[in-house]
Backbone bond lengths (Angstrom), bond angles and torsions (degrees), N, CA, C in turn:
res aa  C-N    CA-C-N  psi(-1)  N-CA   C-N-CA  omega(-1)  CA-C   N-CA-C  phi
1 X - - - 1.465 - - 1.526 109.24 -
2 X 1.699 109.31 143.90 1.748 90.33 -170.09 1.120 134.65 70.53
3 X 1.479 104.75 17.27 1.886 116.11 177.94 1.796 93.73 -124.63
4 X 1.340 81.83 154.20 1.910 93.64 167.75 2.051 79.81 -104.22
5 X 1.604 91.37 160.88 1.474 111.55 172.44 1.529 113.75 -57.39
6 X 1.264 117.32 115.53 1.736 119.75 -172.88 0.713 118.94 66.02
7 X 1.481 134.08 33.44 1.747 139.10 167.68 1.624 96.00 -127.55
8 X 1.357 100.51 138.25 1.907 108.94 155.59 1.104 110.76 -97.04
9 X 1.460 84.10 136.14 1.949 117.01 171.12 1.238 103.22 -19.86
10 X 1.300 134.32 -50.29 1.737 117.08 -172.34 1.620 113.75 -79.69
11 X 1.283 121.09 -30.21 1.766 134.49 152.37 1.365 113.03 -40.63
12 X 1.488 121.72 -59.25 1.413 130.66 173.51 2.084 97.30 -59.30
13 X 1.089 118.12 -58.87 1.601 102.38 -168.30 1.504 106.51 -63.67
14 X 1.340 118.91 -21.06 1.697 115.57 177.63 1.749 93.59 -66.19
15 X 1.255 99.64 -66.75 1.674 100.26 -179.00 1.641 108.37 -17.05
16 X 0.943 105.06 -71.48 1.480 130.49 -162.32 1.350 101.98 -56.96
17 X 1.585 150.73 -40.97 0.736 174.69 86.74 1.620 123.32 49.10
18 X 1.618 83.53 -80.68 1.329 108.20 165.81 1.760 132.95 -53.84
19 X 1.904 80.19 -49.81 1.422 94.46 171.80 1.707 120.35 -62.54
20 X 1.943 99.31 -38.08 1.867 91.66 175.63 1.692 102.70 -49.36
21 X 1.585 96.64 -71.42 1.637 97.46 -175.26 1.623 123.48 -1.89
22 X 1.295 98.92 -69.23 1.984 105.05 -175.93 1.333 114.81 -87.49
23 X 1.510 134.07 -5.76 1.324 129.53 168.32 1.782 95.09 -96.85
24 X 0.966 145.16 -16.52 1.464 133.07 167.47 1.440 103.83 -88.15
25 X 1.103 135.42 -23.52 1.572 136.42 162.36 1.409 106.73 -31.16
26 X 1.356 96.60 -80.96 1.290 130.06 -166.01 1.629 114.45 -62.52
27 X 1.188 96.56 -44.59 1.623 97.31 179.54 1.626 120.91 -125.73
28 X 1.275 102.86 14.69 1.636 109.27 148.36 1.844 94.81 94.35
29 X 1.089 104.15 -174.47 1.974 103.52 167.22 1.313 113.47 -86.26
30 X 1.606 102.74 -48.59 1.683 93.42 174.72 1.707 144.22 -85.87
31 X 1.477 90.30 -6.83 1.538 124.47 173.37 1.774 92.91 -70.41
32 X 1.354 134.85 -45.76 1.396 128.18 -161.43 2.087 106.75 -87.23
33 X 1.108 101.32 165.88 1.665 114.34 179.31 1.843 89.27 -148.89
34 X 1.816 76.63 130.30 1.946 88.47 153.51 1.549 126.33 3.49
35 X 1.257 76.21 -76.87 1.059 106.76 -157.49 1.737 108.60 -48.91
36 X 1.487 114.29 -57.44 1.141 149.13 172.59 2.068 106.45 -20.80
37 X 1.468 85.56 -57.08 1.512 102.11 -172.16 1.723 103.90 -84.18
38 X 1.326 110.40 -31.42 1.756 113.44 166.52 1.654 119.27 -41.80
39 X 1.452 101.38 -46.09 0.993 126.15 -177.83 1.922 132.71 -79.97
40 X 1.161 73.70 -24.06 2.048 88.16 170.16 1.172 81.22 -94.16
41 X 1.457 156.98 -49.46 1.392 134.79 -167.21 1.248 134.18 -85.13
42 X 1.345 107.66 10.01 1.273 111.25 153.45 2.107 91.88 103.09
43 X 0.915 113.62 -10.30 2.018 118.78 -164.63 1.455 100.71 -108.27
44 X 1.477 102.41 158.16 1.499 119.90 168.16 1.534 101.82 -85.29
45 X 1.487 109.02 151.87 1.169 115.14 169.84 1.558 124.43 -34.80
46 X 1.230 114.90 -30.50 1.514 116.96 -179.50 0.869 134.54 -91.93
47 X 1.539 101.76 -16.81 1.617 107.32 156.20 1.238 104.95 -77.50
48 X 1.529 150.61 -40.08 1.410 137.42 153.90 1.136 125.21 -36.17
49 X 1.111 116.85 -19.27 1.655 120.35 167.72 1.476 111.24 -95.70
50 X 1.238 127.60 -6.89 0.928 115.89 163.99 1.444 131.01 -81.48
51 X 1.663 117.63 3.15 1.116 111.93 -151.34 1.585 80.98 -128.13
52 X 1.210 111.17 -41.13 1.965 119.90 -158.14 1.656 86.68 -120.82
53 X 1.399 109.94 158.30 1.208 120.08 171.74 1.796 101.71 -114.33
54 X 1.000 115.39 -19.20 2.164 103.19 173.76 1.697 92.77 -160.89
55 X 1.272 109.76 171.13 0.968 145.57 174.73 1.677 120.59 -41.60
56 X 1.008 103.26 -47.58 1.630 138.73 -168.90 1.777 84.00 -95.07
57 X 1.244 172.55 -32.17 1.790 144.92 112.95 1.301 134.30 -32.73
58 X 1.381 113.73 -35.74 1.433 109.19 141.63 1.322 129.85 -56.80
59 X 1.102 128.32 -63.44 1.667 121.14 159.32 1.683 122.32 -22.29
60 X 1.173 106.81 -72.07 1.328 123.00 -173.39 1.911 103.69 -63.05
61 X 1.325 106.20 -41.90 1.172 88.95 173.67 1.638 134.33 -94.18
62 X 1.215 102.80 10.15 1.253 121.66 158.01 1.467 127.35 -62.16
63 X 1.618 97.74 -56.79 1.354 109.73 -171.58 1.828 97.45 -81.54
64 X 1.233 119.13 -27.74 1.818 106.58 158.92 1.602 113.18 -41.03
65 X 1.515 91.22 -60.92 1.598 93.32 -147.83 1.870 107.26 -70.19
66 X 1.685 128.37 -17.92 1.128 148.53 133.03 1.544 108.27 -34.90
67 X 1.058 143.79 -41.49 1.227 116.66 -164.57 1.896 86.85 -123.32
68 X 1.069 128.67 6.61 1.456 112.73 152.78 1.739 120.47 -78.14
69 X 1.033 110.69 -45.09 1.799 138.39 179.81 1.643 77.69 -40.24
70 X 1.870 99.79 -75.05 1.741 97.57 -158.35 2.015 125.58 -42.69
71 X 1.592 97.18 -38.68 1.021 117.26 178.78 1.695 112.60 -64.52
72 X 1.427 114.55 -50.59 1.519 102.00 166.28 1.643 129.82 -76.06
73 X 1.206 111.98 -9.40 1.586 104.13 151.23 1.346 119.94 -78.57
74 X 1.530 140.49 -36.07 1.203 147.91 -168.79 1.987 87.37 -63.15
75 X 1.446 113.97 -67.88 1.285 121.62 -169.18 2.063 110.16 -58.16
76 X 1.456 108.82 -28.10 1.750 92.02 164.30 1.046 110.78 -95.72
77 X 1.343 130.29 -8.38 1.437 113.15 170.79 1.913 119.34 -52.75
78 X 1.131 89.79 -28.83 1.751 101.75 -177.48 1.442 111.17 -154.80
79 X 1.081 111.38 88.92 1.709 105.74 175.28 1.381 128.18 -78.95
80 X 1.357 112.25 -6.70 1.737 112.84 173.46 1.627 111.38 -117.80
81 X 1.825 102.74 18.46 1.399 93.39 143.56 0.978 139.13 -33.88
82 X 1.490 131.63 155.53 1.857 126.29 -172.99 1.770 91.64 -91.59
83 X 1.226 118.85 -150.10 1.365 136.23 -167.49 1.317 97.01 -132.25
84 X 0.651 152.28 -16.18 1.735 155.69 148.18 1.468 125.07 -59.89
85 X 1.602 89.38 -47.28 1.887 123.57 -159.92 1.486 85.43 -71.93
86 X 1.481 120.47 -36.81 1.710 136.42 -176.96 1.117 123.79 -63.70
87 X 2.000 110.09 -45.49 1.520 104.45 -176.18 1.734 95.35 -91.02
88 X 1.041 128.66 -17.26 1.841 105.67 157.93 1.085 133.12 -80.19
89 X 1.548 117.60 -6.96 1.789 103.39 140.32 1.395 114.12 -55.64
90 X 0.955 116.92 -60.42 1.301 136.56 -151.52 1.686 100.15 -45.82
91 X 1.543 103.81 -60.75 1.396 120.30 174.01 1.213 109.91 -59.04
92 X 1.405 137.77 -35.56 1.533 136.23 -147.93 1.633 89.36 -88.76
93 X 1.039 136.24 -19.55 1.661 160.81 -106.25 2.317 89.26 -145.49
94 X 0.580 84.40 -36.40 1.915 87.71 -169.47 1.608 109.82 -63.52
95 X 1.066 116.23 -68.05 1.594 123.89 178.93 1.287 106.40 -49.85
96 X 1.367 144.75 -10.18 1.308 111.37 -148.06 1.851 106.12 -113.88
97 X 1.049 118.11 171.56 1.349 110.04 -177.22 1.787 115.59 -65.45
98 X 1.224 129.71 150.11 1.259 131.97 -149.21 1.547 90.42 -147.10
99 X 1.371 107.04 149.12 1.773 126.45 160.39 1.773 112.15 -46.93
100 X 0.999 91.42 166.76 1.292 104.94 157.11 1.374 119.79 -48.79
101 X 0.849 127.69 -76.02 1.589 142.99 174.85 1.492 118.24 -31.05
102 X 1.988 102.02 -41.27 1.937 97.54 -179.22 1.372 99.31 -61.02
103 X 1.555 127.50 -15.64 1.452 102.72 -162.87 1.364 122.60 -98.48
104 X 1.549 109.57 21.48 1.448 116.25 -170.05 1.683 106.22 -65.58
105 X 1.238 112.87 -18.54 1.583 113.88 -162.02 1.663 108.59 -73.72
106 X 1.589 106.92 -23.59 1.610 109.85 173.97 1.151 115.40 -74.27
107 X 1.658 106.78 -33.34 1.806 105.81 172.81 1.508 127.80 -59.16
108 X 1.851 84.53 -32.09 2.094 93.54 177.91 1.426 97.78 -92.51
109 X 1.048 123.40 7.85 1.681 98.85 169.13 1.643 105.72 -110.41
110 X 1.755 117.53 -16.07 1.104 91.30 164.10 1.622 142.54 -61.85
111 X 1.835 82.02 -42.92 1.289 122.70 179.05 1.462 116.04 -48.91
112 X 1.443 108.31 -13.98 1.507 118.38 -156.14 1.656 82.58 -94.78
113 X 1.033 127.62 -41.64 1.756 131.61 -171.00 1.303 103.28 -55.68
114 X 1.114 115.06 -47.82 1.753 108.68 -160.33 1.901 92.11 -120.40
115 X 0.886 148.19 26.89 1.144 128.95 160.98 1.910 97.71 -141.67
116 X 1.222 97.54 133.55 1.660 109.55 -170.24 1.416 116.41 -79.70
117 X 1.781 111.55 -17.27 1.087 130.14 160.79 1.476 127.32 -67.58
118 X 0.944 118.04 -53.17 1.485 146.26 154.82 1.684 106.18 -33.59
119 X 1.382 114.27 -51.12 1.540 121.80 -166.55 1.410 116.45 -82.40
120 X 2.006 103.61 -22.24 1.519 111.55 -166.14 1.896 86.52 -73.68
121 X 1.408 96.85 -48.17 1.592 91.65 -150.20 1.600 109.12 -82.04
122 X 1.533 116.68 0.24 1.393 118.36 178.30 1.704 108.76 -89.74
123 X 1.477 114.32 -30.70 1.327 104.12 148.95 1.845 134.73 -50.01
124 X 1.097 95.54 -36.74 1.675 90.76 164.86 0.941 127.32 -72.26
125 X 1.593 123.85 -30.81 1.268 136.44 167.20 1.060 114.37 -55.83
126 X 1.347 121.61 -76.27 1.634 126.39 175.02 1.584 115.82 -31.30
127 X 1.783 118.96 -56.99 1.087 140.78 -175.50 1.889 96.48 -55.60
128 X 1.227 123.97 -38.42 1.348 118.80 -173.66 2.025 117.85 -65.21
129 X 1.721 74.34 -42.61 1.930 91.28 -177.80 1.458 92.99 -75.01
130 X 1.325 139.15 -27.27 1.510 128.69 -168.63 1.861 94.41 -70.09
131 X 1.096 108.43 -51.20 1.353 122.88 -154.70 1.886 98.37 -68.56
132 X 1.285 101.35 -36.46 1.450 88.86 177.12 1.391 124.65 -68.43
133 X 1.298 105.15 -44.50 1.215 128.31 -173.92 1.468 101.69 -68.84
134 X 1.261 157.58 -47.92 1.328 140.34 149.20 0.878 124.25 -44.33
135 X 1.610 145.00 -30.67 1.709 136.97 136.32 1.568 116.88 -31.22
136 X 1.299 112.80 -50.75 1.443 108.38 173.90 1.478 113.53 -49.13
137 X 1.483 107.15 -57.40 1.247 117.14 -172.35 1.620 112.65 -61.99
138 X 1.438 137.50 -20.62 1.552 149.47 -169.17 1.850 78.34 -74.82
139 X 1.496 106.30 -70.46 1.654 114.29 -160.93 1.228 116.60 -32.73
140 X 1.616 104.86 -54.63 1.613 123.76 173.07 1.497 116.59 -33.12
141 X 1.923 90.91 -61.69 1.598 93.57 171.33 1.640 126.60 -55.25
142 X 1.373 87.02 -57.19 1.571 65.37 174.13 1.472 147.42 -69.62
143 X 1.451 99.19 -2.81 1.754 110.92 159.54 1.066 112.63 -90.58
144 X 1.205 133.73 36.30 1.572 133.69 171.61 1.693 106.97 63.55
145 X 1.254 127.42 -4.85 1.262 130.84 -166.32 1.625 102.48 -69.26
146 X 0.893 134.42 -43.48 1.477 152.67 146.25 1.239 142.17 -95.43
147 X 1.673 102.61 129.31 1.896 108.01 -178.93 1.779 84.42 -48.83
148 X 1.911 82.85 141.98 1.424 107.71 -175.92 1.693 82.76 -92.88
149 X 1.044 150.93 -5.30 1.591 131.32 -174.29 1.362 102.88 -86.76
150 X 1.332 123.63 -36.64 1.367 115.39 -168.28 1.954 96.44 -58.43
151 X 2.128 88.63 173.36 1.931 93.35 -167.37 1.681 82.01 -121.61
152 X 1.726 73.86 119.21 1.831 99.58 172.48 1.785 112.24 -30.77
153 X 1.772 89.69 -53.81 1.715 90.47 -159.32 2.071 101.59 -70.25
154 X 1.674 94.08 -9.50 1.879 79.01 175.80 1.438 110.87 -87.60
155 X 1.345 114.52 -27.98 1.483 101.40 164.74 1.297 126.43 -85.88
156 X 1.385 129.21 7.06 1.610 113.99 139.01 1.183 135.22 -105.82
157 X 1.832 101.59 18.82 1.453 108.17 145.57 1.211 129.39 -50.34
158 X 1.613 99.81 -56.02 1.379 140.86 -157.67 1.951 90.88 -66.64
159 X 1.324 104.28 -58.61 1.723 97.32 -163.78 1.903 96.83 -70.13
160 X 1.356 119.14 -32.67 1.643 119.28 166.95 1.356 124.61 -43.82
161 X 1.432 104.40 -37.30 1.569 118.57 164.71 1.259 129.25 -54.26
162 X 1.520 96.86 -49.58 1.585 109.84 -178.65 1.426 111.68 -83.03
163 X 1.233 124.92 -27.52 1.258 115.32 178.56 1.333 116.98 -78.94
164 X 1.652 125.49 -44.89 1.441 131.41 164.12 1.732 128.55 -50.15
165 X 1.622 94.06 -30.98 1.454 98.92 165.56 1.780 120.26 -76.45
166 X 1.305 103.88 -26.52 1.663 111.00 -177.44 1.477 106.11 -73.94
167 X 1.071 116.47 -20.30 1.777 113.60 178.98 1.811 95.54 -89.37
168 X 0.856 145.48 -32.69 1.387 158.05 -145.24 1.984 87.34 -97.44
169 X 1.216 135.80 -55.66 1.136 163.95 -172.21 1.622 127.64 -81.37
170 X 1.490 119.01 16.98 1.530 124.04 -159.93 1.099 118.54 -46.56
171 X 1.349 134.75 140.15 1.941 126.00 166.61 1.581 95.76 -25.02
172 X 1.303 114.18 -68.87 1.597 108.24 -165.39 1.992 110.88 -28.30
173 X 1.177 111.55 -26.63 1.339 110.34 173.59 1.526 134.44 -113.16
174 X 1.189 82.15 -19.69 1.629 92.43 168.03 1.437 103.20 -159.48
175 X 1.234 136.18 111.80 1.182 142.43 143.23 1.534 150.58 -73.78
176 X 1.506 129.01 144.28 1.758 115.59 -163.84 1.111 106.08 -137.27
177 X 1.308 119.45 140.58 1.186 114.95 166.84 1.351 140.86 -35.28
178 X 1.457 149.20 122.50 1.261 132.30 -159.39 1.847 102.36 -62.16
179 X 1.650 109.49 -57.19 1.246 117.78 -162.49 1.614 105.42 -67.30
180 X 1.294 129.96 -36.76 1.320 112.26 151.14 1.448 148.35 -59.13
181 X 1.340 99.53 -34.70 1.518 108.48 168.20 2.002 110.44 -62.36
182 X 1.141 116.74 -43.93 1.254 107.87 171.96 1.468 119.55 -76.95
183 X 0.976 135.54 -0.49 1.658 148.76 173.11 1.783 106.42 -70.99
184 X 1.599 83.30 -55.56 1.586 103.79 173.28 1.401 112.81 -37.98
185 X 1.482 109.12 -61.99 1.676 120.44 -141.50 1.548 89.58 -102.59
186 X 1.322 131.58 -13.42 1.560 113.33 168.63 1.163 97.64 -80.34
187 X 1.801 154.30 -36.02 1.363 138.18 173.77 1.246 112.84 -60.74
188 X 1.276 132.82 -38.35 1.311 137.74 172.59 1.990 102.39 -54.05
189 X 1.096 108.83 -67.91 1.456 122.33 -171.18 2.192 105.32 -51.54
190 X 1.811 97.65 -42.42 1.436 90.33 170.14 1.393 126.68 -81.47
191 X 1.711 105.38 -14.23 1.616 99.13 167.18 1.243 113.10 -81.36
192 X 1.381 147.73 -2.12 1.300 148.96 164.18 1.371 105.99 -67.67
193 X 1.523 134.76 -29.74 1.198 143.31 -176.49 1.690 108.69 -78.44
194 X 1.453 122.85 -26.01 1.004 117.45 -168.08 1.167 106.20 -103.03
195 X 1.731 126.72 174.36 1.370 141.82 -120.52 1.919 78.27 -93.03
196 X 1.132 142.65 152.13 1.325 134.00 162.04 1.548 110.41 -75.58
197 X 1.443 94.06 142.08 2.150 96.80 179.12 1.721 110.41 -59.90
198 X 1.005 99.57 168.31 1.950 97.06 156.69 1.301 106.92 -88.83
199 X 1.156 112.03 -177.06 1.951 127.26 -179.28 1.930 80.62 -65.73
200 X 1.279 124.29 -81.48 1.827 97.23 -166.17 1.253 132.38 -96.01
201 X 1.542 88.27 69.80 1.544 108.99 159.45 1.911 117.23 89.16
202 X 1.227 112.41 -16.58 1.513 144.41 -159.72 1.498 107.64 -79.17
203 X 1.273 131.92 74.82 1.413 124.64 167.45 1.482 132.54 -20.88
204 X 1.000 132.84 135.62 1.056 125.24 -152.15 1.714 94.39 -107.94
């Protein structure tokens, strides 16, 4: 149940997957139906139900399974990257024009406003990238790569910010220089390394 003929169940949920990805591209969260994405994937509705229970899990798990893919190519491209050396890809990586697909995250955050479904499961989402991203930031610390005083979960607020605002923000509307924008974000990235000030001004 929930298989296309000669595909496994986890092949069929990539299907499915993939297919939300570029039919919510294209036609937004509320522009798309079930059905819609059943149908770019090759399945009957019931095998889509066999895999997702609404509309609003396809979404969300789209834009997961999109930003895991991205994350394991970024991570074999170089595996003895530092943790620093990482969040300025990452950053150097934000401004720039993106597929269809980077922009699913504006659809789930609109989507997240007016649909309650949308909001339950984009909190987990968000909560997942927060959670990673403060592991990064623990590692850092403990390689000296980062003041150990700063709070993990505010600096992957801070990089959540920047990344959610850069999809929100396309070159098409505002554009930056490449060589400045990375000038920027390595001072940013080396003041995270250094000792934090006190409230007047006083290094600690």
């Amino acid at each position: 149940m929930g298989r296309v003929a000669g595909v496994t169940a986890a092949e069929t949920r990539e299907r499915l997957l993939r297919a939300a990805a570029d039919v919510f591209a294209q036609r937004g969260y509320d522009g798309t139906r079930v059905a819609d994405i059943a149908k770019a994937a090759g399945v009957s509705n019931g095998a889509l139900y066999a895999h997702f229970d609404s509309k609003a899990e396809l979404l969300v798990g789209a834009l997961r399974e999109h930003g895991r893919r991205m994350l394991a190519e970024l991570f074999a491209s170089d595996p003895d990257r530092s943790i620093t050396e990482l969040l300025l890809v990452i950053g150097r990586w934000l401004p720039r024009r993106r597929d269809a697909r980077g922009y699913l995250i504006v659809e789930a955050l609109v989507a997240a406003r007016r649909d309650r479904d949308v909001s339950r499961l984009m909190r987990g989402y968000v909560g997942e990238r927060a959670d990673w991203l403060a592991d990064l930031v623990r590692v850092a610390q403990a390689g000296d790569e980062l003041d150990p005083q700063l709070s993990p979960d505010a600096v992957a607020h801070f990089c959540l910010l920047l990344a959610m605002g850069s999809a929100l923000i396309p070159p098409d509307l505002h554009g930056v220089d490449d060589t400045a924008w990375t000038q920027l974000l390595t001072r940013v990235v080396h003041a995270l390394g250094d000792s934090a000030p006190t409230q007047a001004g006083v290094r600690t």
